[in-house]
Structures are given as C-alpha cells and as structure tokens.
N, C-alpha and C positions, 0 to 999 in steps of 0.2 A: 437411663444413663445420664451424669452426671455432663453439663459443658464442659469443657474444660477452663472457661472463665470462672465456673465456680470452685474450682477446685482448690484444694490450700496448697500450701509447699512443699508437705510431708508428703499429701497424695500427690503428688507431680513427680516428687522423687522416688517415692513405690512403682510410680507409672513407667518412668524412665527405665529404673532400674527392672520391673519384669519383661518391658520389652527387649532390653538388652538379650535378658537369660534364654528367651523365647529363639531371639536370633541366634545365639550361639547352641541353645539344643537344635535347631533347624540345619545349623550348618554340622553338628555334629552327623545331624541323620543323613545329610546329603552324601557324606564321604564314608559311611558306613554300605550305604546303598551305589557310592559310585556316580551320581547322579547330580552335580553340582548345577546350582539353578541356574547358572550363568548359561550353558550349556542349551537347557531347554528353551530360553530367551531367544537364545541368537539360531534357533531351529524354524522359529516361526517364520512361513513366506512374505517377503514384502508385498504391500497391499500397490493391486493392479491401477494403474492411471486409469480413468476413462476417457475414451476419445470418442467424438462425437464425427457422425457421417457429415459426409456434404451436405447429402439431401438433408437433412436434419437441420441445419444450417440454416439452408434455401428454406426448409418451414416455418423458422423460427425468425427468420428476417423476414419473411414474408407478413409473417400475423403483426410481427412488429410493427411494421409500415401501414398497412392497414387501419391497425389501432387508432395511428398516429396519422392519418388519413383522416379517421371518424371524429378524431376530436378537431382536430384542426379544420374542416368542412373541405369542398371540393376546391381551395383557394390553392391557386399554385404556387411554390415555393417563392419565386422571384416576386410574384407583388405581394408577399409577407414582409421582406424586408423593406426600412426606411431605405429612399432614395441617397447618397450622398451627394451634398452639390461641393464642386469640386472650386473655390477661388481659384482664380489670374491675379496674380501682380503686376501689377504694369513694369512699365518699362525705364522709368523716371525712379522707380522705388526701389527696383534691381541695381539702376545705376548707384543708387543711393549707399545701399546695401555693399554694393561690390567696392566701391571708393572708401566707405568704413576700415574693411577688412583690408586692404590694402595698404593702409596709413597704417589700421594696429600689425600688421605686421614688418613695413617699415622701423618703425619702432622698438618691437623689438629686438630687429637686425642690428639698427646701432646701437642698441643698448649689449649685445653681444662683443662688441668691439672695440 
C-alpha cells in the first residue's frame, strides 16, 4: 500500500472521493437495518476507575521507603540536611535601617501635600 505522501493528486482525489461513497453506502445500510452507528457507540459501558486499597497503599509506601532507605544508607534524615546558620543584625544596623525608612517615608508624606 501506497503512503499517502506518495500519492499524486488525482489518486488523493479518487481517495477522497471512494471514501465519501463508502460513508454514505454505510449510512444507507444503517437506516435500512434500523441500526444507526451512533446508537451502538453511545451503548458501550464507560470504562471502571480503579481504586487501589489502603493496604495496597501501606505496601507500596512501604517498599518505597525502604528503597529509598537502601540507597540512601542508615543516615537519618535530619543529618542529610545542610545546617542553616541563621545571622543577628545588630542593633546599631537596625537603628540604621529603621531611621532610613523613616526619612524615605517622611518624604514622601510631604511630597503628598
């Protein structure tokens, strides 16, 4: 069977045109028989969710952790992570800080008026 990238124009248009004919003897025969395909479409059951148990659950976090146990060695979570050290500003630099913000909003209060 031919791609349809090789095909030429005339065979596209043959193409087109016997699927057309195809569709409409199909629909002739549906309404002959009574049996329109839309009909047997919308008959099929919608397909079931699956839901998974708890205990399934519990298995599957289970082995997860595990895994992830094996590769990671017996280190416990807390000393995996980096320490943060947490800075103090002093009290000279807050003052400094706080006088800043107080001018620039000065500032803009008279510049409102």
């Amino acid at each position: 069977m031919n791609s349809i990238t090789n095909l030429s124009a005339q065979q596209l248009r043959n193409a087109a045109a016997l699927k057309e004919k195809i569709q409409a003897l199909e629909k002739e025969l549906n309404q002959l028989l009574g049996s329109p395909a839309a009909k047997v479409a919308a008959t099929t059951a919608p397909k079931k969710k699956f839901t998974m148990s708890a205990a399934a659950r519990a298995k599957i976090s289970a082995a997860a952790k595990a895994r992830w146990a094996k590769i990671k060695g017996d280190k416990p979570l807390a000393s995996l992570a980096p320490k943060k050290v947490r800075r103090k500003m002093s009290a000279a630099a807050r003052a400094k800080i706080s006088a800043a913000a107080k001018a620039r909003w000065a500032r803009v209060k008279a510049a409102q008026k």
